[in-house]
VOKELUM-595580 format. One record per residue (C-alpha): residue number from 1; residue in three letters; y, x, z. Coordinates in Angstrom, 1 decimal, decimal comma. Each point is the difference from the previous one (the first is absolute). Layout:
N
(NUM ALA (Y X Z))
...
This chain:
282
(1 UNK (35,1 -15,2 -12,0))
(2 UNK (-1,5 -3,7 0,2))
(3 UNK (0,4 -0,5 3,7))
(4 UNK (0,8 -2,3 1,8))
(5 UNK (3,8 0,5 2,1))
(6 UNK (-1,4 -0,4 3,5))
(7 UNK (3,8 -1,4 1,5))
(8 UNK (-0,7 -3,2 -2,4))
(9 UNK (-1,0 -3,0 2,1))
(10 UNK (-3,6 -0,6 0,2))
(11 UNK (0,9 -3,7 -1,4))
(12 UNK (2,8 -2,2 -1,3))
(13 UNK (2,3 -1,4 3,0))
(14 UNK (1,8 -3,0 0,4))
(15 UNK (3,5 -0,2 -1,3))
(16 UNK (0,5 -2,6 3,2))
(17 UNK (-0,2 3,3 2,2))
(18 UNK (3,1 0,8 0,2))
(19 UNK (-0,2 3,3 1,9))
(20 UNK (-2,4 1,3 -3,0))
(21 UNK (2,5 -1,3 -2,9))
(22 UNK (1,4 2,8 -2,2))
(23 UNK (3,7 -1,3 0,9))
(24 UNK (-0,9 -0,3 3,7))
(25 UNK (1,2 4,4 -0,3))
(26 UNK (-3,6 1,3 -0,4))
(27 UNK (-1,0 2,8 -1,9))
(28 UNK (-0,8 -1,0 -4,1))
(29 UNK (-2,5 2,4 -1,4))
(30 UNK (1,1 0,5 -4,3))
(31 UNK (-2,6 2,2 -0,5))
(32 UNK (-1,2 1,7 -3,2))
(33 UNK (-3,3 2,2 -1,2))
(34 UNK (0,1 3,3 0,2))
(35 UNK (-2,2 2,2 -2,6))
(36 UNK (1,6 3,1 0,3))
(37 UNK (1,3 2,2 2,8))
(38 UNK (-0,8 -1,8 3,3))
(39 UNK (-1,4 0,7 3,4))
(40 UNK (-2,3 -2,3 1,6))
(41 UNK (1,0 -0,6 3,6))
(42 UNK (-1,5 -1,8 2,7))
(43 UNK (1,5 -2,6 2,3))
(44 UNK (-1,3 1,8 2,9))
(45 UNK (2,5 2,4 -0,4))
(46 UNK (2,8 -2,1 -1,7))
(47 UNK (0,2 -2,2 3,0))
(48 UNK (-1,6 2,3 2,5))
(49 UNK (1,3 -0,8 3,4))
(50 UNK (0,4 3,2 1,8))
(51 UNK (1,3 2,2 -2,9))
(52 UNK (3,7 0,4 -0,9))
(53 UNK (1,9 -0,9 -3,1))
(54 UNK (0,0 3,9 -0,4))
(55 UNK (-3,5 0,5 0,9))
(56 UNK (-1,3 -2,6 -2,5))
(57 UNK (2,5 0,9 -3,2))
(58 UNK (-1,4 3,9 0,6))
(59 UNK (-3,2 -1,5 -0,3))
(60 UNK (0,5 -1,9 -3,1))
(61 UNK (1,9 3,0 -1,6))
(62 UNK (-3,0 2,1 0,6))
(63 UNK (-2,6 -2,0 -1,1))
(64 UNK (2,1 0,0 -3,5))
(65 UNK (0,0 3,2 -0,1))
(66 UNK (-2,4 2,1 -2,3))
(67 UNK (-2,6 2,1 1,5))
(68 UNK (1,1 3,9 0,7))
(69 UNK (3,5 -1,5 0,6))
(70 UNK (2,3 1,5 3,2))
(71 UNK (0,5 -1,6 2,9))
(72 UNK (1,3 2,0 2,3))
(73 UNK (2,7 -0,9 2,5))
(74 UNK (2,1 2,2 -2,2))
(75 UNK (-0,9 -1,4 -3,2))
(76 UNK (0,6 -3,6 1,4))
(77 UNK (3,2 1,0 1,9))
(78 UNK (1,4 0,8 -3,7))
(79 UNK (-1,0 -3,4 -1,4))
(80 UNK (1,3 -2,3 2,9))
(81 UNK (2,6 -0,5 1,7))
(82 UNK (-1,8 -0,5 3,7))
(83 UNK (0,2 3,6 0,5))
(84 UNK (-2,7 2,0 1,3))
(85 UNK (-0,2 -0,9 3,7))
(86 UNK (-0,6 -3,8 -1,0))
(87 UNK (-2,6 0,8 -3,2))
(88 UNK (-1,8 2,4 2,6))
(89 UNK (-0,3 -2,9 2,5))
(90 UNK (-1,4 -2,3 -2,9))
(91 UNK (-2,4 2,4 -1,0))
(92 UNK (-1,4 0,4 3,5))
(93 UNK (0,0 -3,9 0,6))
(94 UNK (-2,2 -0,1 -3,9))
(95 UNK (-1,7 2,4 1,6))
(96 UNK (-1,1 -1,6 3,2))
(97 UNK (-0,3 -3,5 -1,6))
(98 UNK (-2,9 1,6 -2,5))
(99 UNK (2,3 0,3 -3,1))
(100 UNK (0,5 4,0 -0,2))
(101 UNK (-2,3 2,5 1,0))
(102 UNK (1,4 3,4 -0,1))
(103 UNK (-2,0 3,2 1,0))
(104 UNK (1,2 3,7 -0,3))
(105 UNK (-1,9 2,4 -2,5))
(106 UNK (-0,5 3,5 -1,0))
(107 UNK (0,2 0,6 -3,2))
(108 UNK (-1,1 2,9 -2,0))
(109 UNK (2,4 2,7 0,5))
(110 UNK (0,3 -0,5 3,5))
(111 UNK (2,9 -3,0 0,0))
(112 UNK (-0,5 -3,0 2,1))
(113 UNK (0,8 -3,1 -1,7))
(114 UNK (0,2 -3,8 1,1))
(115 UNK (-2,3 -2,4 -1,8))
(116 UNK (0,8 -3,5 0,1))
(117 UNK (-2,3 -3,1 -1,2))
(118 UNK (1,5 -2,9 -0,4))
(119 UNK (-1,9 -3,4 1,4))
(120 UNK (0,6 -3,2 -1,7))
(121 UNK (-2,6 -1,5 2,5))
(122 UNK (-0,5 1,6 3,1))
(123 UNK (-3,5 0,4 1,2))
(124 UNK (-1,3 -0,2 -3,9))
(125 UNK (-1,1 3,6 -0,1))
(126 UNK (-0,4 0,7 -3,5))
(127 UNK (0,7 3,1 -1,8))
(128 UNK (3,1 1,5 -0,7))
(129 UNK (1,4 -0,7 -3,5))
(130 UNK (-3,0 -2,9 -0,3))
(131 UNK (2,8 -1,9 -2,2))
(132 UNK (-0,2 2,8 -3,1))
(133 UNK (-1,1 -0,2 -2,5))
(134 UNK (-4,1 0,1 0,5))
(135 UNK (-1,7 3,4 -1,0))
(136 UNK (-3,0 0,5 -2,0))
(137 UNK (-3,2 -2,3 1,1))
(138 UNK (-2,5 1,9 2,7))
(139 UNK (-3,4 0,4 -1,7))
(140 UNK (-2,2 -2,0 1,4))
(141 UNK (-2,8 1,4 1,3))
(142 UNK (-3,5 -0,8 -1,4))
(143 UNK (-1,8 -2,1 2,3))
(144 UNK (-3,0 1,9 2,6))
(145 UNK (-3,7 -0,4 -1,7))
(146 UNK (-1,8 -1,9 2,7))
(147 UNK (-3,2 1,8 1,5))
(148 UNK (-3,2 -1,4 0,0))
(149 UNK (-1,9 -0,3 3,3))
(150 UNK (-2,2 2,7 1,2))
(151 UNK (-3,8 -0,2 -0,8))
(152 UNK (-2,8 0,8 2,2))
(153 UNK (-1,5 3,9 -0,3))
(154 UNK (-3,5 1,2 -1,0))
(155 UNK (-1,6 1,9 2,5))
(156 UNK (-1,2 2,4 -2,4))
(157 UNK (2,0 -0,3 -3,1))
(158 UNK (-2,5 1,5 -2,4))
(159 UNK (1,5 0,3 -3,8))
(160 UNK (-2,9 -2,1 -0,9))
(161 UNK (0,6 -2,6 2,1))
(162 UNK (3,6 -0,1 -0,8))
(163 UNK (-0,4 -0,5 -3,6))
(164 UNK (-2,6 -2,7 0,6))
(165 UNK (3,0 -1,9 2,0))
(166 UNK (2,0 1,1 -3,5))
(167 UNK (-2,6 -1,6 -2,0))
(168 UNK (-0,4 -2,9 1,6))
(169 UNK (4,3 -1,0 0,6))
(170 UNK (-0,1 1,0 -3,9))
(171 UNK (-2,2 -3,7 -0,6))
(172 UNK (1,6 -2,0 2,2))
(173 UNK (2,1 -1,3 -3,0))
(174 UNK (-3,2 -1,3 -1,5))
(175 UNK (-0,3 -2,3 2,7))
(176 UNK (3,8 -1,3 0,1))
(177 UNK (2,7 1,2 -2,5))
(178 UNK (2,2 0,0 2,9))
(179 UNK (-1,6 3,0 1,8))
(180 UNK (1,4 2,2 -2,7))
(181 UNK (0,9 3,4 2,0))
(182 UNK (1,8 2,9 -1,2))
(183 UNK (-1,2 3,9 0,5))
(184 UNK (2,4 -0,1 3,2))
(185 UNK (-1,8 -2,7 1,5))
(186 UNK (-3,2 0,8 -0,7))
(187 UNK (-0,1 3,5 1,4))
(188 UNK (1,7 -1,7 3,1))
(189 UNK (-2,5 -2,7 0,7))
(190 UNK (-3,1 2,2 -0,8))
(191 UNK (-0,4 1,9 3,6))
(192 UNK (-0,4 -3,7 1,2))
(193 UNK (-2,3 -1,1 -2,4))
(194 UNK (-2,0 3,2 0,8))
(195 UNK (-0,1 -0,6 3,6))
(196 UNK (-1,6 -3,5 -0,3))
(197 UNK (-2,5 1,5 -2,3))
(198 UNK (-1,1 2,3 2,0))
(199 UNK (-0,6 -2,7 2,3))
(200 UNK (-3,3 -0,8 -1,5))
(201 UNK (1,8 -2,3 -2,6))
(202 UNK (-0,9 -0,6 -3,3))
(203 UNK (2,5 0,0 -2,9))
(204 UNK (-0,8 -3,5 -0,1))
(205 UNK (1,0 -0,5 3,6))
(206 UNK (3,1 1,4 -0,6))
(207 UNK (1,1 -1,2 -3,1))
(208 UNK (-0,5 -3,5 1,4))
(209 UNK (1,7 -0,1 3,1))
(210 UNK (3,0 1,4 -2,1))
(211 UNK (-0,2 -2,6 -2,2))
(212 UNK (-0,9 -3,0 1,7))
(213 UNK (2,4 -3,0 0,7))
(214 UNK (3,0 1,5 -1,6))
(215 UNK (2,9 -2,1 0,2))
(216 UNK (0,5 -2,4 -2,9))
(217 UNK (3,8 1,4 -0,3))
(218 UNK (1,2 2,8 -2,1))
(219 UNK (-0,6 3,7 1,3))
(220 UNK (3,3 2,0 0,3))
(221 UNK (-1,7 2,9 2,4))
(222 UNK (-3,7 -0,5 -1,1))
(223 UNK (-0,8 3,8 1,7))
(224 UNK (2,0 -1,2 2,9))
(225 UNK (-2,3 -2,4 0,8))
(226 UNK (-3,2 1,5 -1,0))
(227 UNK (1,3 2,8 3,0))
(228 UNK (0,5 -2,8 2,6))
(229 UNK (-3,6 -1,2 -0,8))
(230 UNK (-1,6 3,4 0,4))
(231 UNK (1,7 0,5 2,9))
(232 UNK (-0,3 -3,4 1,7))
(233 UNK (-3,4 -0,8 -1,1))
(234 UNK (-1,5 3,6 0,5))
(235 UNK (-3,7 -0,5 1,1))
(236 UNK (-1,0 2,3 3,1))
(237 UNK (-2,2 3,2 -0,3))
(238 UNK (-3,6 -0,9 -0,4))
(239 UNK (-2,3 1,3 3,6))
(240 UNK (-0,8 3,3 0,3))
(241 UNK (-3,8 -0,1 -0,5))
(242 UNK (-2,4 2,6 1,7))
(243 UNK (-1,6 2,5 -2,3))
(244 UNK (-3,3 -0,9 -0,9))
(245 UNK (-3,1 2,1 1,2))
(246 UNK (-1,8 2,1 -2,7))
(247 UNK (-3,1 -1,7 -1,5))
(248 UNK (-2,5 1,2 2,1))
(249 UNK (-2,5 2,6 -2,3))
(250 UNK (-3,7 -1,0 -1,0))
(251 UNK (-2,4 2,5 -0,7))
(252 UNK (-2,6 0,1 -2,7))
(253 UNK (-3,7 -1,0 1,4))
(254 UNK (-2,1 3,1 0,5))
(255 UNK (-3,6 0,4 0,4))
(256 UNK (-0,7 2,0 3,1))
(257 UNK (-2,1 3,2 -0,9))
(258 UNK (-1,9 -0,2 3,7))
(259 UNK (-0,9 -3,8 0,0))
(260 UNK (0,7 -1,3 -3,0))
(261 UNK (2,5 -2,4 2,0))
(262 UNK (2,9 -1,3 -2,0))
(263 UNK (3,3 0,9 1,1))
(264 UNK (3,9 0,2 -1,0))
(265 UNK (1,4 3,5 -0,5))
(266 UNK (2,2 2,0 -2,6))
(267 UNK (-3,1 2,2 -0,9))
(268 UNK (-4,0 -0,3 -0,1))
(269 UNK (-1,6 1,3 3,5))
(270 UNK (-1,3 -1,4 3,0))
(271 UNK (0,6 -3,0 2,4))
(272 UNK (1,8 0,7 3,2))
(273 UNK (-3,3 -0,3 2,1))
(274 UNK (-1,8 2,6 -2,1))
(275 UNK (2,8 2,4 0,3))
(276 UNK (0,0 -0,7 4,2))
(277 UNK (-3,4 0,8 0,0))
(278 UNK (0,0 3,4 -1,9))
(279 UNK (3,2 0,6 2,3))
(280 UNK (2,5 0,0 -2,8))
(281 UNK (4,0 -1,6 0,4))
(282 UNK (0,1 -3,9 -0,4))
């Protein structure tokens, strides 16, 4: 491993320092690299201040140790000579410092068993075994489609009307390249194109405010922002006009049979007077 040791001094020192000189009785680190068959231990366990010679040789014997290895009191009792009282006080003290945790678990068969994990930095909760060797790659799941905004509705969504909105998102693409839509889109954009046509809009109309002032930029979600300008630009209803009266009905001229008077009516006869004077309904 190409690391650096971290007991080296940060810098050179001064030989004229006598209390840091190598014959002033100071440690002399001869070190050589290691590429096979070594444990990686931290100084905050080396020189940790609270934990016992015991405690912290335990520590670095378990952290050599291969996963699935023993080490129960037992087990260690057999190894060492610090007998079991004094490895089952180190364990506690790894324990309570972060550097064991042991719980108890039934396994299947009905036995409860002890399951230690071994911490090389306590309060890095990573998982159990994380320095195996790594197991086949996750798949990565695709990435989510991204929806297109909702449209406006028709009021009356006639088939006709629908497949004039159709029609008319099919010819966009005439207009700009960029307004290319796929089937998807299209059948998602028409209700909203069918709702401002049945605002008393022409084609035209339409196809123009789509169109108009597009940005100069490419298009990555053309139908995207076709649906934000149906919906944002939606004209309102037109007024709800009254019903106009029926043409009022004009009768042929007659020629009254009593007077010779001329008169409207649906059929020859005679004039309303002549027909008050012989007593007959106007």
């Amino acid at each position: 491993m190409d690391t650096q040791n971290p007991s080296a001094p940060s810098r050179a020192q001064s030989r004229s320092a006598g209390k840091n000189h190598p014959h002033a009785g100071g440690v002399v680190h001869e070190n050589a690299r290691h590429t096979e068959r070594f444990t990686v231990i931290g100084n905050h366990l080396a020189q940790h201040p609270e934990l016992s010679l015991v405690a912290r040789g335990l520590a670095v014997y378990i952290q050599s140790l291969p996963a699935g290895a023993p080490v129960d009191i037992k087990t260690l009792a057999t190894r060492f000579p610090e007998g079991r009282d004094r490895i089952a006080t180190a364990l506690r003290d790894l324990e309570a410092h972060g550097y064991l945790r042991r719980t108890r678990e039934r396994v299947p068969g009905g036995r409860i068993v002890t399951r230690t994990v071994s911490c090389n930095r306590p309060g890095h909760r990573g998982r159990a075994g994380e320095d195996q060797a790594p197991g086949p790659p996750k798949k990565r799941q695709a990435p989510r489609k991204r929806l297109l905004p909702a449209v406006p509705q028709p009021c009356y969504p006639a088939p006709a009307l629908l497949q004039r909105a159709i029609d008319l998102l099919s010819t966009l693409r005439r207009h700009d390249p960029r307004l290319l839509l796929s089937a998807t889109d299209t059948e998602h954009l028409a209700p909203g194109v069918a709702a401002w046509l049945e605002r008393d809009l022409t084609p035209t109309d339409v196809r123009d405010a789509l169109t108009a002032r597009l940005p100069m930029e490419p298009l990555h979600r053309p139908a995207a922002l076709l649906a934000h300008r149906l919906t944002a630009q939606l004209p309102p209803l037109p007024p709800i006009r009254p019903p106009a009266p029926p043409p009022q009905v004009r009768h042929p001229f007659q020629t009254c049979d009593g007077c010779t008077r001329v008169f409207r009516a649906p059929e020859p006869g005679r004039c309303r007077d002549c027909r008050g004077d012989l007593g007959e309904p106007a």
